[in-house]
C-alpha positions as CSV (number, residue, x, y, z in Angstrom):
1,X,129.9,-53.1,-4.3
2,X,127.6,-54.7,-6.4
3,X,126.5,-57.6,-8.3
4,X,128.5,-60.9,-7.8
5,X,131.2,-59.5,-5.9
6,X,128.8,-57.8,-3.1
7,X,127.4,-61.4,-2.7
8,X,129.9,-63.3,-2.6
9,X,131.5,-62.1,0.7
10,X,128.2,-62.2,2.0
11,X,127.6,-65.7,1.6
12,X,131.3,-66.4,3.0
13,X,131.0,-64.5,6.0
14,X,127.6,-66.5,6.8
15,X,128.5,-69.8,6.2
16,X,131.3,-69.2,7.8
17,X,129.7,-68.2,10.9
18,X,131.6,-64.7,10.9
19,X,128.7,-62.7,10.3
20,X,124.9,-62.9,10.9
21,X,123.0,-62.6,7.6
22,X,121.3,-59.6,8.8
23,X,125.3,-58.0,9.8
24,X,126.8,-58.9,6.5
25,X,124.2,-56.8,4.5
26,X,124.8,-53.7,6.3
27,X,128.2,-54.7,5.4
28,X,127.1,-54.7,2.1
29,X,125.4,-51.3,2.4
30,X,128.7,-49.7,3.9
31,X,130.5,-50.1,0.4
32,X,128.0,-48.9,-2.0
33,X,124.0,-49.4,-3.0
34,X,123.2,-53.4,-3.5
35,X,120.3,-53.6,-5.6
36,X,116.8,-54.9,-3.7
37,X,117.2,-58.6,-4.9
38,X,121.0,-58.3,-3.7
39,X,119.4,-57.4,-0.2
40,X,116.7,-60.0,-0.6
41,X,120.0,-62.9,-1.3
42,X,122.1,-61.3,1.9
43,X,119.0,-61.3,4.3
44,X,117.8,-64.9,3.9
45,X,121.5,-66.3,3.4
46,X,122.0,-69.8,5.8
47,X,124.8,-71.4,7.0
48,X,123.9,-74.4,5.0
49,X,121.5,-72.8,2.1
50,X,121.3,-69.4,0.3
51,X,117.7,-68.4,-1.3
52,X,117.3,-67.1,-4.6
53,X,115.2,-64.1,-4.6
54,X,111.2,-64.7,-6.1
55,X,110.9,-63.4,-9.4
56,X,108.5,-60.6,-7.8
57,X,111.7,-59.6,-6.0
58,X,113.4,-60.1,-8.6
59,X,111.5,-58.0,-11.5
60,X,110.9,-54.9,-8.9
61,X,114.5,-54.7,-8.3
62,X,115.5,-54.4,-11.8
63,X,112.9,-51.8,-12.0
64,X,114.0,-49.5,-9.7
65,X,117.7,-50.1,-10.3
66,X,117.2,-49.4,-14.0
67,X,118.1,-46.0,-14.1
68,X,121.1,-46.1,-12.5
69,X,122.2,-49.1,-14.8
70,X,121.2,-47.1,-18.0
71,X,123.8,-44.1,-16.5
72,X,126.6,-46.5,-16.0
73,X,126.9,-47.7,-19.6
74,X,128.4,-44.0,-20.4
């Protein structure tokens, strides 16, 4: 799961106190490979807040993931 839709139940499980932040990205991890900045978003998720990832974060994680985007569009 990737993207939007590995985030999402991240952030719902969080806020609603069903999961730790730390639980619902190994969660994440079970289904398939989050990108970095995916990990970054699931890691510093709140009950109240979620944190965008830094653009460092951010521009590194598109790096590395680019390959595996590039083989996808076939």
């Amino acid at each position: 799961m990737s993207g939007a839709p590995g985030r999402w139940p991240a952030a719902y499980l969080v806020r609603t106190g069903e999961e730790s932040p730390a639980h619902a990205t190994l969660r994440n991890l079970a289904v398939g490979p989050p990108s970095i900045e995916q990990i970054f978003y699931a890691l510093s998720l709140g009950r109240h807040h979620a944190r965008q990832p830094p653009l460092p974060v951010v521009a590194v994680s598109r790096l590395v993931d680019a390959p595996r985007r590039m083989w996808s569009w076939r």
